[in-house]
C-alpha angles and dihedrals in degrees: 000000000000128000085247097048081044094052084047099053098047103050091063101035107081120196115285110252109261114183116253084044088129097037110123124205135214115242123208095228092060131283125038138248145201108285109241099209096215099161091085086138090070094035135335128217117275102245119244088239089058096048097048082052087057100037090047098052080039090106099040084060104153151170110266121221124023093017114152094193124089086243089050087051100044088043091056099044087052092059100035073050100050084045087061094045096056084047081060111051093041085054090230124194113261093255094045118117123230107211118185106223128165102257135328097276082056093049094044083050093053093047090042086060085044097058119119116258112267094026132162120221115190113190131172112233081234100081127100109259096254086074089025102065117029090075101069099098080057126074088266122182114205112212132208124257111263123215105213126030089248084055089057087061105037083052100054089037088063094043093049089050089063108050129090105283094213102057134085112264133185132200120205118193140155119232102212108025111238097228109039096031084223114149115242121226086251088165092051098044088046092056092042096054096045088051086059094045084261128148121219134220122188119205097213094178091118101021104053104058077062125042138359130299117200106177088198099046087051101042099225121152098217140003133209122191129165118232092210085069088036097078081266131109125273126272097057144101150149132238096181123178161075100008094213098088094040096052093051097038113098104255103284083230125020118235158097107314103039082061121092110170120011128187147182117237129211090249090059096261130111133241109215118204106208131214108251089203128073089287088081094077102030098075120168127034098318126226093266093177096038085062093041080056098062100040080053095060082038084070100035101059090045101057094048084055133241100238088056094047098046097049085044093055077043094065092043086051096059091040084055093043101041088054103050091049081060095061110066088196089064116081111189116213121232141164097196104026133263100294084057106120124245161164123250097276109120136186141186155134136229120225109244101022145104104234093212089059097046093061088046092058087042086055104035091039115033103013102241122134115220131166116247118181138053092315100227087289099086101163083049101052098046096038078061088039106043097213137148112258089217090058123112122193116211119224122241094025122083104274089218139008119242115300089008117125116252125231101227135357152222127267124198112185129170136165146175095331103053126116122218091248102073097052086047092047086052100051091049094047088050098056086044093045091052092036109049099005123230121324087215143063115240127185128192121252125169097000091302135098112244136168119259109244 
């Protein structure tokens, strides 16, 4: 798309409503103002959209599945029908199972206990913890941060090389990095991995609340994605994909509802029949709003338009960027460079100052919420860092002199609901906090900055 187009795009498309638009905030330093939600990375607001879909189907709340009442059935065909339209905006391949799970650390852990014995798992560090960490029952091969998009390839290509041929294997990869919001080459390692006899996962969690995820244009065997960072309410998610490992896998939980047949047996024991559909792995009453949520910002997204969004998030990446170019102090973290694309998923860290107690000052000061830490991609951030995992940074006092390394650092993340204004608010709270410091005093307590009351 060209800057015009972009430009174009982005004057008559208005922020999506979120729910808490209108919520103000107290500062410490007197009066109140409108909060700017810029932590969207961790969990974005539910759209308004989503939550009147929800609040409309609120008094026909059912049972879901054998039901013989008209709520049981509607209930039932709400959630068979959210299913479908999931299927539909990953652009899954006619055979692929939708499974509801409750987020996508939940749907990378059931298809880590449905991996086939003897299976190789190969994962970048650089991976949020949710993808990182599931594998490690499995024979899982850690592999070293690259620095440029051809690098990611070259890498699992070695590593695939090398593996036993015979044997089941398995890639994990995100396809929009948590911390640096820069966009991974999802298409290429796909290829690569299937050239080897390899399957693929993609972790959509970032990727997917921006820009669109086909699972058949990309070649992934399987994708996971949270609603909560999906513009929907907390407690959903989605492990979507080939139908063959989750049918043989043993039920990710035991219950009424993966079973299909149960019998006594003459020893005393019982023989259990399971499902061979979703329903396998989705035991007990399921969250039957929580996945009408999600269809719901399914719908939602598509309808705005992907195209429009994603110009509009465009032209907030470069105000953020452009900003904090403009502020020497501010070192932005990257794996691939600045022209890298990206969703708008930024970090960074201030010379002289303890990350912790910047975004306290953001917060207490200006209103606006930010991320500071290791982002739950530990390995990542102070790979980027590089930083010493024993360190602790101290609230109130400058993390780090001039030139030295932090210890943590600073995230900034918006989406479709964001005004102009918060960026802009940020931006602006950033240059003043360098320039002139905090106008107030903050302690640590519990771990965290806060300011002294």
């Amino acid at each position: 798309m060209s800057v015009s187009t972009a430009a174009a795009a982005q004057s008559v498309c208005a922020p999506l409503p979120v729910l808490g638009r209108d919520v103000t905030v107290p500062l410490v330093t007197g009066g109140e103002v409108t909060y700017a939600a810029l932590d969207y990375a961790a969990s974005a607001p539910a759209l308004q959209r989503v939550w009147d879909d929800v609040a409309a189907y609120a008094p026909y709340y059912g049972s879901v599945h054998r039901g013989a009442g008209y709520l049981s059935q509607l209930s039932t065909d709400l959630f068979e029908n959210a299913r479908r339209t999931v299927a539909e905006f990953l652009d899954c391949r006619a055979d692929d199972q939708v499974v509801f799970t409750r987020s996508t650390t939940d749907s990378l852990n059931l298809l880590a206990a449905a991996l086939p014995a003897d299976c190789q798992v190969f994962v970048f560090e650089t991976e949020h913890h949710a993808s990182l960490l599931p594998w490690q029952d499995a024979r899982v091969s850690y592999l070293d941060a690259p620095r440029t998009p051809q690098q990611a390839v070259e890498t699992l290509e070695r590593a695939l090389a090398d593996r036993d041929p015979h044997g089941p294997a398995l890639v994990c990869v995100t396809g929009a990095s948590n911390v640096t919001g820069e966009l991974w080459p999802v298409r290429e390692l796909a290829a690569a991995a299937h050239a080897h006899g390899a399957r693929i996962v993609l972790d959509a969690a970032q990727l997917a609340p921006h820009h669109p995820v086909s699972v058949q244009d990309l070649d992934v065997d399987w994708v996971a994605f949270s609603g909560h960072k999906l513009y929907a309410p907390f407690g959903s998610g989605v492990l979507a994909g080939r139908a063959d490992w989750l049918r043989a896998a043993e039920p990710y939980l035991a219950g009424g509802g993966a079973s299909r047949k149960v019998t006594r047996r003459a020893d005393g024991g019982v023989d259990v029949e399971w499902h061979e559909s979703a329903a396998r792995h989705e035991a007990g009453s399921p969250n039957v709003i929580g996945a009408y949520a999600v269809a719901s910002a399914c719908k939602a997204l598509t309808e705005a338009g992907f195209d429009t969004l994603v110009a509009r998030e465009r032209h907030l990446i470069d105000t953020v960027r452009a900003g904090l170019a403009e502020v020497p102090e501010v070192r932005v973290l990257s794996l691939f460079g600045d022209d890298a694309p990206r969703v708008g998923v930024i970090s960074f860290v201030v010379d002289g100052w303890n990350s912790s107690h910047f975004a306290a000052a953001l917060s207490a000061e200006y209103g606006i919420g930010v991320r500071d830490g290791l982002f739950c991609a530990h390995p990542l951030v102070r790979t980027l860092l590089g930083s010493d995992p024993q360190s602790q940074g101290e609230c109130g006092a400058p993390e780090a002199a001039s030139g030295e390394k932090s210890l943590n650092a600073i995230r900034v993340s918006f989406g479709a609901g964001t005004p102009d204004e918060h960026v802009e608010r940020f931006v602006k709270a950033v240059k003043e906090l360098v320039r002139h410091g905090a106008k107030w005093q903050y302690r640590t307590e519990e771990g965290r900055c806060v300011p002294v009351v």
